[in-house]
PAZAPA-4460 file (N, C-alpha, C; in steps of 0.05 Angstrom, whole numbers, plus 32768, in hexadecimal, padded with zeros to 4 digits):
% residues 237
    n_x    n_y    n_z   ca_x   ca_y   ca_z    c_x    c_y    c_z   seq   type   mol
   8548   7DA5   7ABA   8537   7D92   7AC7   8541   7D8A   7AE2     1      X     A
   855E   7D89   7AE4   8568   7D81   7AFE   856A   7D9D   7B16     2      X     A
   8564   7DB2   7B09   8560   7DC4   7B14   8547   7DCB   7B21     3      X     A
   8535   7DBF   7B15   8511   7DBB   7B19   8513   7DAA   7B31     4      X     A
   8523   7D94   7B2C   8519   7D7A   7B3F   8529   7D88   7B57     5      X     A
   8542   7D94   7B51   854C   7D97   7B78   8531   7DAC   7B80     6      X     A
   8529   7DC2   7B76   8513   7DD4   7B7F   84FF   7DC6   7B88     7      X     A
   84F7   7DB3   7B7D   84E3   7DA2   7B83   84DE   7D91   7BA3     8      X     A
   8501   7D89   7B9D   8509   7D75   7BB5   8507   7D8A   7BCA     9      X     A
   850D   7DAA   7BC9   8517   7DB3   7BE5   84F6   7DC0   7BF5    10      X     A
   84EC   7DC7   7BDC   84CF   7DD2   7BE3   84C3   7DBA   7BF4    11      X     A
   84C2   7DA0   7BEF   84B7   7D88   7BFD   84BC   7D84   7C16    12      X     A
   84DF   7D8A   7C1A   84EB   7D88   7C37   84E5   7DA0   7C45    13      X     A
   84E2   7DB5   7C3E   84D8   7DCF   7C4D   84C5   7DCC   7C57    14      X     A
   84AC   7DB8   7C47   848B   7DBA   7C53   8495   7DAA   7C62    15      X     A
   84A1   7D9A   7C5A   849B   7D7B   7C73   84A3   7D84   7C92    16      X     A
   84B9   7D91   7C93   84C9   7DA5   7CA4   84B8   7DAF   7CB1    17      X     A
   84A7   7DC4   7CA5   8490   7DD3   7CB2   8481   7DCB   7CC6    18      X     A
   846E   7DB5   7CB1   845C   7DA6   7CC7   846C   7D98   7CDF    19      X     A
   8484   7D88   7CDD   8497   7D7F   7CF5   8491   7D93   7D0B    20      X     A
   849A   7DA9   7D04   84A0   7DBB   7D1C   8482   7DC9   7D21    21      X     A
   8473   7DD2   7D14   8459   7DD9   7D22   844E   7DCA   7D3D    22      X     A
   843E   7DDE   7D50   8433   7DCF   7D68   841C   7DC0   7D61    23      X     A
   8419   7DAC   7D6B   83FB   7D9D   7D71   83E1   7DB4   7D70    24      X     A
   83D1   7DB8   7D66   83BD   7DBF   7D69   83B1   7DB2   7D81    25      X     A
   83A3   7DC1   7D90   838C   7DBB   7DA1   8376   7DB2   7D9B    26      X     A
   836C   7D97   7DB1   834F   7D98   7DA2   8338   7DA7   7DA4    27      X     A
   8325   7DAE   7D93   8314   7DC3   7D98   8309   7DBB   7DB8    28      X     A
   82FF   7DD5   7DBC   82EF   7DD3   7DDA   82CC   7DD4   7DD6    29      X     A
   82CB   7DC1   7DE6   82A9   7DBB   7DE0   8299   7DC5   7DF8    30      X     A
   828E   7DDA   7DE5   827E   7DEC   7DFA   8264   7DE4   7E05    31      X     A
   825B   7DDD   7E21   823E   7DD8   7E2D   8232   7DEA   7E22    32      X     A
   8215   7DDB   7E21   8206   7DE2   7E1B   8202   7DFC   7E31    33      X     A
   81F5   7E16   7E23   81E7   7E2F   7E33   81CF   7E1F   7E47    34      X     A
   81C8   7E25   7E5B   81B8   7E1F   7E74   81A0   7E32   7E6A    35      X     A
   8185   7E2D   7E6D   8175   7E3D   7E6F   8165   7E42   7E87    36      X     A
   816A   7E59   7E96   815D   7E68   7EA7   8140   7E5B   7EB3    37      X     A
   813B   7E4C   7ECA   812A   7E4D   7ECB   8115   7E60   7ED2    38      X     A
   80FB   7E5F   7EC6   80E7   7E7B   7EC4   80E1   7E87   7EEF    39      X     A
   80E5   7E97   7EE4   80E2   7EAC   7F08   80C4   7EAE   7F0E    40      X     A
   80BD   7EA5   7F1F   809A   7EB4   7F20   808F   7EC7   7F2E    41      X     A
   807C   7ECB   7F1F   8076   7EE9   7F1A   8074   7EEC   7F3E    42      X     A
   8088   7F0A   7F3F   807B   7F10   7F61   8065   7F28   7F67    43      X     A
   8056   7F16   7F7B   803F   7F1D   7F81   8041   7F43   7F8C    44      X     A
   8023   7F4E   7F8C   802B   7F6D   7F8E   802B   7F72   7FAB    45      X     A
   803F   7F79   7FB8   8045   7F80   7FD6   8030   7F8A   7FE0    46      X     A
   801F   7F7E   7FFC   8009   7F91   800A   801D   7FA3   801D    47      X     A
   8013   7FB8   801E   8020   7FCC   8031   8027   7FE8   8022    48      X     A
   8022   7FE4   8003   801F   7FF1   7FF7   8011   800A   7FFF    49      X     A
   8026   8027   7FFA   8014   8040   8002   800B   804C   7FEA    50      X     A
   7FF4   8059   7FE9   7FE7   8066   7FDD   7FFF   8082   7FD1    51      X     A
   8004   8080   7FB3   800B   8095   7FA6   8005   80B2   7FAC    52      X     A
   8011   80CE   7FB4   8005   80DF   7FBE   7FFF   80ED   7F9B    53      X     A
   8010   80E7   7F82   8002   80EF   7F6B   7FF1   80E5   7F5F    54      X     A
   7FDC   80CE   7F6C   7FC6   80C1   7F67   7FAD   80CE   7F77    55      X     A
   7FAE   80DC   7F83   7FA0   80EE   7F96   7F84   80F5   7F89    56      X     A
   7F8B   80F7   7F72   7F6A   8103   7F63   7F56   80E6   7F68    57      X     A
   7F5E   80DA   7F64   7F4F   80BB   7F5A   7F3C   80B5   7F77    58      X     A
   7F4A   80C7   7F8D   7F3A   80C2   7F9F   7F25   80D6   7FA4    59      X     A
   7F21   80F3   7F91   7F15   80FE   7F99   7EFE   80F4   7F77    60      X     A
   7EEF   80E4   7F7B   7EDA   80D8   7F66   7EC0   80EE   7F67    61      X     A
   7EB6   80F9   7F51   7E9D   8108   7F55   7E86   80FB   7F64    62      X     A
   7E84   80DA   7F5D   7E7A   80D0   7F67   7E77   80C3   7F84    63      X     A
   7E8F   80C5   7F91   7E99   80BE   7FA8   7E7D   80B6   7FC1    64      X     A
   7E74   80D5   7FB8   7E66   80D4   7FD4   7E47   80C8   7FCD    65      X     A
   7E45   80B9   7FBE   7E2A   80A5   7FB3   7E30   8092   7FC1    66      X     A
   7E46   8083   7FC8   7E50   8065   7FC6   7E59   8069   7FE3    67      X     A
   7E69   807F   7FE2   7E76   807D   8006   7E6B   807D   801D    68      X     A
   7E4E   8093   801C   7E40   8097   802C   7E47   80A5   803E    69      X     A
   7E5D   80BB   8041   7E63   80C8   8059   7E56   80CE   8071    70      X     A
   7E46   80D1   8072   7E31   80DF   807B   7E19   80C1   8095    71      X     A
   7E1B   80AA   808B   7E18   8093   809A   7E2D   8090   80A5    72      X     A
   7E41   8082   809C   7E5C   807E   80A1   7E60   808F   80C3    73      X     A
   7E62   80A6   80BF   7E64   80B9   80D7   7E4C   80BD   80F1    74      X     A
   7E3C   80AC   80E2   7E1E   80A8   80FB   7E26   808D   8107    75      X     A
   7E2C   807D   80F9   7E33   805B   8100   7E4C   8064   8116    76      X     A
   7E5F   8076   8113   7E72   8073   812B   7E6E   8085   813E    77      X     A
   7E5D   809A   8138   7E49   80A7   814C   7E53   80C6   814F    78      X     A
   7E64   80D4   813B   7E74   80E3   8135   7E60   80F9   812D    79      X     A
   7E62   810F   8148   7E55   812A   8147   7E5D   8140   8151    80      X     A
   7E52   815F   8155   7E63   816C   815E   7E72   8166   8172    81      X     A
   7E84   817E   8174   7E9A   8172   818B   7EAD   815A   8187    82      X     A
   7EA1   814E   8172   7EB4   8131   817E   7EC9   8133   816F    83      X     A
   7EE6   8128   817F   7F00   8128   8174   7F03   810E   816B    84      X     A
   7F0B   810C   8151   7F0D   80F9   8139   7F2C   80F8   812F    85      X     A
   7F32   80E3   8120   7F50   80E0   8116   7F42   80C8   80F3    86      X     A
   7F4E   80DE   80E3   7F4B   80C9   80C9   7F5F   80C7   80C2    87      X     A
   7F67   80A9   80C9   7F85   809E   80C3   7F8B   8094   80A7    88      X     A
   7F9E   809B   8098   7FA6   8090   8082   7F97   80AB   8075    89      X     A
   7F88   80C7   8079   7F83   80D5   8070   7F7C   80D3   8055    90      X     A
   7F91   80D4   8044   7F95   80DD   8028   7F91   80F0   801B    91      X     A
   7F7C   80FC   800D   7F74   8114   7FFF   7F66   8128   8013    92      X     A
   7F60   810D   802C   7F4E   8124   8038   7F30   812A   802E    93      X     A
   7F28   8107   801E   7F12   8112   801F   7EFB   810B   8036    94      X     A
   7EF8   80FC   8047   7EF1   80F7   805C   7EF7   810D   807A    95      X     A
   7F13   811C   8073   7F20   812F   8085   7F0E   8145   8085    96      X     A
   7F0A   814A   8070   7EF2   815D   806B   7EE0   815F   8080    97      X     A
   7ECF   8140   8071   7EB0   8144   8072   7EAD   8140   8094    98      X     A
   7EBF   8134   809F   7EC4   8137   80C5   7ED0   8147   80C8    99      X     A
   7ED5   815D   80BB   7ED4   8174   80CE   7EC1   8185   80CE   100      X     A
   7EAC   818A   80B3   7E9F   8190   80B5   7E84   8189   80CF   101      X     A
   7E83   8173   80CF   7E71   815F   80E4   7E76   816D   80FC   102      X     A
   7E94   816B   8109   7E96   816E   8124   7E96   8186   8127   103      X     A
   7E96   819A   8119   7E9B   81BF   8119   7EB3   81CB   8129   104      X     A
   7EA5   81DF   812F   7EBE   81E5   8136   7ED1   81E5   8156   105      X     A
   7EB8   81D5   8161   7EC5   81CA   8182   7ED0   81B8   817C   106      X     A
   7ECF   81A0   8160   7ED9   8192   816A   7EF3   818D   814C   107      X     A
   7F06   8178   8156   7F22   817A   814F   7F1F   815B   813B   108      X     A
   7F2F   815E   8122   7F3B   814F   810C   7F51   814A   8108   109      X     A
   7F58   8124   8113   7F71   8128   810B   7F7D   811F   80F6   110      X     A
   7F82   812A   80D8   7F83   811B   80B7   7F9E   810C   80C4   111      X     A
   7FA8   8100   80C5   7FBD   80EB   80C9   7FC7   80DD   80B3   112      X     A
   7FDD   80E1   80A5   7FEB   80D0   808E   8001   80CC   8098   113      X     A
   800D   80B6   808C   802A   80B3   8092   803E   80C0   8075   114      X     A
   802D   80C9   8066   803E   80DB   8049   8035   80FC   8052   115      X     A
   804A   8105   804E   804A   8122   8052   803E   812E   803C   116      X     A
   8038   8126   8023   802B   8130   8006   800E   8131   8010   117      X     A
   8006   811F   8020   7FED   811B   8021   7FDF   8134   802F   118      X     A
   7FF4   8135   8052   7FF0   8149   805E   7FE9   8162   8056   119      X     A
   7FFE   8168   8041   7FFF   8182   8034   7FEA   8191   802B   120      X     A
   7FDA   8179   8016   7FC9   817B   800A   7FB1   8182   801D   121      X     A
   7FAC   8173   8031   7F99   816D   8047   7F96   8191   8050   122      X     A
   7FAA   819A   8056   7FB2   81AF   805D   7FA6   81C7   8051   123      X     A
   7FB2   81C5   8033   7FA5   81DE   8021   7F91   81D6   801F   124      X     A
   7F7A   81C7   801C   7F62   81BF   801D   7F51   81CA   8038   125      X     A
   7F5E   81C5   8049   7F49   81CE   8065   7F50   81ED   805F   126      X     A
   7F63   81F8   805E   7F66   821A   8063   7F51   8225   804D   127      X     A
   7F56   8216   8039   7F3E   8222   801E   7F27   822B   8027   128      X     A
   7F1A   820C   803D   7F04   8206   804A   7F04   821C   8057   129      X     A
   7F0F   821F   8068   7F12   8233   8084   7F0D   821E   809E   130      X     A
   7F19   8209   809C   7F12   81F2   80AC   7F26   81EE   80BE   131      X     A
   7F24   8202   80DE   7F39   8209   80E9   7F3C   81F2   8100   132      X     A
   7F2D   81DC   80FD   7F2F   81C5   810E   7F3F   81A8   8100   133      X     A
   7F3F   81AF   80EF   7F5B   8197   80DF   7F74   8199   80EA   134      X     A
   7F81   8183   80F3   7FA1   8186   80F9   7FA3   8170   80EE   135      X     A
   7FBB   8182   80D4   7FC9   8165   80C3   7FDA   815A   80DC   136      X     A
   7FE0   813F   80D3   7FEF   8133   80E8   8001   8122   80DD   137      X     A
   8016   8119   80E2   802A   8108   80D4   8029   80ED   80ED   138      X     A
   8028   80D5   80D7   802E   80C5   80F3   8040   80AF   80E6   139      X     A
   8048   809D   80FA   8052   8081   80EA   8045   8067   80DD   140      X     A
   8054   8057   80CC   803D   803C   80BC   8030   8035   80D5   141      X     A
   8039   802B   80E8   8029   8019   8104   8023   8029   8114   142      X     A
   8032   8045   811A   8025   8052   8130   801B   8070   8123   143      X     A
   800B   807B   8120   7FF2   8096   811D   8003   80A9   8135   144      X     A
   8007   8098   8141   8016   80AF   8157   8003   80C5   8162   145      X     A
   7FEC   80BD   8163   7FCF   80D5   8173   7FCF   80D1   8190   146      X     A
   7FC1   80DE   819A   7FB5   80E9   81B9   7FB3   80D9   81C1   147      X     A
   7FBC   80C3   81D6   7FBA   80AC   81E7   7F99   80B4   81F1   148      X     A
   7F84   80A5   81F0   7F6A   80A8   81FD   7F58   80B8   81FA   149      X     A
   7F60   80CA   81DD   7F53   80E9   81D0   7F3E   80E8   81C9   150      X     A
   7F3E   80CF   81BC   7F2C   80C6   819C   7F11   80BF   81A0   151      X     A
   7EFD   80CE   8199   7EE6   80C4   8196   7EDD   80B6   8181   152      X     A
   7EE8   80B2   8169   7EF1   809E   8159   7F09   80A3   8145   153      X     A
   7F00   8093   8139   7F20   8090   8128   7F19   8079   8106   154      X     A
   7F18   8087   80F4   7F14   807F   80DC   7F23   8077   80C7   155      X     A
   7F20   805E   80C0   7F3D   804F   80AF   7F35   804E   8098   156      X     A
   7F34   8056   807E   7F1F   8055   806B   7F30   8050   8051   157      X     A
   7F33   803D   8041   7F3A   802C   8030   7F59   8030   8030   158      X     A
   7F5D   8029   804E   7F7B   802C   8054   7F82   800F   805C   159      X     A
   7F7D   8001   8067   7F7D   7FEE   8078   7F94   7FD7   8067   160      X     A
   7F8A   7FD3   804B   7F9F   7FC2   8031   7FBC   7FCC   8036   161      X     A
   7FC5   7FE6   8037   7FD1   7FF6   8034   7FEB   7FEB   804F   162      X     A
   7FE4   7FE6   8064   7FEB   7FE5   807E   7FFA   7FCE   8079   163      X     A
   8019   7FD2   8086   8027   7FBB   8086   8026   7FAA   80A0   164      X     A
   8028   7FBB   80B6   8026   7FB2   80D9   8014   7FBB   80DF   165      X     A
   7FFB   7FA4   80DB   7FDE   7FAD   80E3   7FDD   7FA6   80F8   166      X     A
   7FE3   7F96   8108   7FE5   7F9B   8126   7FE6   7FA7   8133   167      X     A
   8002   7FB5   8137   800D   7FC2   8145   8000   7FDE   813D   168      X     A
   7FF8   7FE9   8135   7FDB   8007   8121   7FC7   7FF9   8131   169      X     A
   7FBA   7FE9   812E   7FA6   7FE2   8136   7FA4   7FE2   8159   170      X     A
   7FBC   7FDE   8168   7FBF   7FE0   8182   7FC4   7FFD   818A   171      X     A
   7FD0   8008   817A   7FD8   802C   817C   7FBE   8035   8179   172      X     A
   7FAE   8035   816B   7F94   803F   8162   7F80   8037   8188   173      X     A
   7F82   801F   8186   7F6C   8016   819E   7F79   802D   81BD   174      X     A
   7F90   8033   81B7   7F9E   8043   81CC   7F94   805F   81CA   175      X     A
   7F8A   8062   81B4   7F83   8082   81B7   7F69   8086   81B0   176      X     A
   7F53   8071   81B8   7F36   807A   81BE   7F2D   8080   81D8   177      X     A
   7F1E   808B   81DD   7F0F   808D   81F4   7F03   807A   8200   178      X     A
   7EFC   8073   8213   7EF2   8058   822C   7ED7   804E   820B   179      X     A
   7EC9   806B   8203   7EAF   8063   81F0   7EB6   806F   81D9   180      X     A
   7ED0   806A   81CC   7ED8   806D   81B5   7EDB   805C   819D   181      X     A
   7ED0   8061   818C   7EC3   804B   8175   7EE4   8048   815F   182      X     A
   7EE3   8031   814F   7EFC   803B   813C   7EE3   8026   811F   183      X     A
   7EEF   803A   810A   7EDA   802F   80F6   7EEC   8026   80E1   184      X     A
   7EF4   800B   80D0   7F01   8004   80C1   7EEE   7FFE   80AA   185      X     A
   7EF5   8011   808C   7EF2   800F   807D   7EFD   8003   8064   186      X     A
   7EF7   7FF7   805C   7F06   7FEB   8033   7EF8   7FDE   802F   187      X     A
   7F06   7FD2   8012   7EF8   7FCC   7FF4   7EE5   7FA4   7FFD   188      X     A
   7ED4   7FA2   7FF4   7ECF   7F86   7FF4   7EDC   7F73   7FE4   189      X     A
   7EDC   7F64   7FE2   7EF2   7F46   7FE1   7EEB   7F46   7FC2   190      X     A
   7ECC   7F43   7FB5   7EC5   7F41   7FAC   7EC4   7F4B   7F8B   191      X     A
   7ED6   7F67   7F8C   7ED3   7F84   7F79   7EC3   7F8C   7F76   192      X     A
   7EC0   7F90   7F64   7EAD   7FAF   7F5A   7EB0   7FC3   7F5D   193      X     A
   7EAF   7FD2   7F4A   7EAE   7FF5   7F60   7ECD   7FFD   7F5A   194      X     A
   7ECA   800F   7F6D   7EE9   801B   7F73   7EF9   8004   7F84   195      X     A
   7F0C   800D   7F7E   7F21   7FFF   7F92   7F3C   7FEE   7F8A   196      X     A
   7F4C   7FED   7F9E   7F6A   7FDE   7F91   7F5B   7FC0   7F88   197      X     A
   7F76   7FB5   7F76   7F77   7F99   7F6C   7F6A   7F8A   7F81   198      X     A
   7F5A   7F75   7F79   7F4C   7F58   7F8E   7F60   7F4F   7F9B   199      X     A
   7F76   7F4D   7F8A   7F95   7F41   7FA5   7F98   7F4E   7FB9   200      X     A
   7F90   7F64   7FB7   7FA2   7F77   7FCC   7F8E   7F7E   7FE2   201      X     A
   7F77   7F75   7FD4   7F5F   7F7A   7FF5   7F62   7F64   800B   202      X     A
   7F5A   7F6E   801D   7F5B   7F5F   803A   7F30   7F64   803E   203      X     A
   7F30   7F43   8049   7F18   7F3D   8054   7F0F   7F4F   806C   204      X     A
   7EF0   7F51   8074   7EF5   7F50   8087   7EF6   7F45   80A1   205      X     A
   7EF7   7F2C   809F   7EF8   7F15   80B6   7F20   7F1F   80BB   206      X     A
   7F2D   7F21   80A3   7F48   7F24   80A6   7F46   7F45   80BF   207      X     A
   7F3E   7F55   80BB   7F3C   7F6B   80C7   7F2D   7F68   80E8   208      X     A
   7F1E   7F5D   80E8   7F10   7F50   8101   7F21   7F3B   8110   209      X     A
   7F2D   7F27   810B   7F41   7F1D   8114   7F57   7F26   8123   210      X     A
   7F62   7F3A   810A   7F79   7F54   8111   7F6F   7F54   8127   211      X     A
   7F5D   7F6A   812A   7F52   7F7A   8142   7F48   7F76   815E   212      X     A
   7F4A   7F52   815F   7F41   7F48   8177   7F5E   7F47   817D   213      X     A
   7F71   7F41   816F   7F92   7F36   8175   7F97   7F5B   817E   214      X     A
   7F90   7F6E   8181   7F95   7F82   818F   7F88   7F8E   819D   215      X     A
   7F6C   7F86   81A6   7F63   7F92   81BE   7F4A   7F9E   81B5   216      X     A
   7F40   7F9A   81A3   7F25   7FA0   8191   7F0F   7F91   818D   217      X     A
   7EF7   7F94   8193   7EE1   7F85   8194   7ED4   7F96   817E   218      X     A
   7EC8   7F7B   816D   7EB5   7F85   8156   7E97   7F95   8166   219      X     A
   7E91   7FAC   8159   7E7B   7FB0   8168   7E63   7FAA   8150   220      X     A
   7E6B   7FB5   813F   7E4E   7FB0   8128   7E5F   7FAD   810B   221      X     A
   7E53   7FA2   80FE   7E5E   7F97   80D9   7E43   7FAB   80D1   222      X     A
   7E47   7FC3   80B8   7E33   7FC8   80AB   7E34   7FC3   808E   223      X     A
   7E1E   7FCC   8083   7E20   7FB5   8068   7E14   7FCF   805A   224      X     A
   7E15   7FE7   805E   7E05   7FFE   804A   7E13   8002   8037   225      X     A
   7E2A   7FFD   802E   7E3E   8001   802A   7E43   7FF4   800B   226      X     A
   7E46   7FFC   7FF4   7E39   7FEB   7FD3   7E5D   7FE2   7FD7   227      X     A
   7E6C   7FED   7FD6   7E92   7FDA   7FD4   7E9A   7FD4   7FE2   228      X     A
   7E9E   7FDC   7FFD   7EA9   7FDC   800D   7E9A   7FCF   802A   229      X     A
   7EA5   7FC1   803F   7E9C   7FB8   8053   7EA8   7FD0   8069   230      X     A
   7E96   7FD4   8086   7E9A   7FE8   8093   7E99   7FCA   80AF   231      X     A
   7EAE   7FD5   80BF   7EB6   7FC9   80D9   7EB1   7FE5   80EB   232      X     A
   7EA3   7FD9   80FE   7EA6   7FF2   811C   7EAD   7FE0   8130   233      X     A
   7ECB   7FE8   8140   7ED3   7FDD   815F   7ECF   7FF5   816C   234      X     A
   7EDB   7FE4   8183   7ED9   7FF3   8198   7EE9   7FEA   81A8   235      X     A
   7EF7   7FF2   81C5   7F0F   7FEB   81D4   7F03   7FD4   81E4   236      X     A
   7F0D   7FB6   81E9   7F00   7FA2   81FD   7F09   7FAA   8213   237      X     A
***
């Protein structure tokens, strides 16, 4: 029994021992609360946006030429044989076409894109034709880079949204008509319907008329034949 009790006694002094010499615990650490993110909003779709050159079909619609009117369009800017033309912002070339056909073969087309895919295309399309008055043309966003004073007109056709330095295009363009050279701005109405990019992304055209006085452009006529789209014709003041 006295053998029990010293075992007893020494096991007691060992714990007590223990805890003596152990460190302090720390006190727990109290974590803040997580922060929640305030919400980002949504950003709007950039105008200046260029036209996809693998979206290319969408512009050639069976129906196209119901709604577009080619064929007015090219009487309103007064576009006949002989006459040297530039369709800027090109694209598929379907407008590149139908003015070259118009002016024959005295007179000169210039398909103008600033994407070389487009050109390309523009390209194998006229040789198919046998349409030896097309010259693809490469130009820049603001400057077309055409014939200073060449132009008997010059056709912007649901390009205009697209354009980041509409000014400065818009002053390059007035530089390369003739003293009686027409420039015809085409796109989508404000409104929808029809073909055409998102309602955000269209431009009025009081916004386009505005532009065009801030570079040297007088409205000559607004036509309204037109079921989507609004048609502007200047001319150099």
């Amino acid at each position: 029994m006295r053998a029990m009790a010293c075992v007893a006694v020494a096991a007691s002094l060992v714990a007590t021992l223990s805890a003596q010499q152990s460190p302090p615990q720390p006190p727990p650490v109290q974590q803040a609360p997580l922060q929640q993110s305030p919400p980002q909003p949504a950003r709007p779709r950039p105008h200046g946006r260029l036209f996809p050159p693998q979206d290319l079909g969408l512009l050639e619609a069976p129906d196209r030429d119901m709604w577009q009117h080619p064929d007015e369009v090219m009487d309103t800017l007064g576009i006949a044989e002989a006459s040297v033309v530039a369709d800027v912002g090109a694209g598929s070339g379907w407008f590149t076409i139908r003015l070259a056909r118009r002016v024959g073969p005295n007179g000169r087309v210039y398909a103008e894109d600033v994407q070389q895919e487009m050109l390309s295309a523009i390209s194998r399309r006229a040789t198919a034709e046998n349409l030896l008055n097309v010259k693809a043309h490469l130009g820049m966003q603001n400057d077309p880079q055409l014939p200073a004073g060449a132009l008997d007109a010059v056709l912007l056709v649901n390009s205009y949204h697209e354009i980041a330095d509409k000014l400065t295009l818009l002053q390059n363009l007035r530089k390369s008509l003739r003293p009686t050279g027409r420039l015809g701005v085409i796109d989508f109405k404000l409104e929808g319907g029809g073909p055409g990019p998102d309602v955000e992304e269209r431009v009025s055209p009081e916004t386009v008329v505005n532009d065009a006085a801030k570079a040297g452009l007088r409205l000559l006529k607004q036509e309204t034949f037109l079921p989507y789209q609004y048609l502007l014709i200047f001319v150099a003041r």
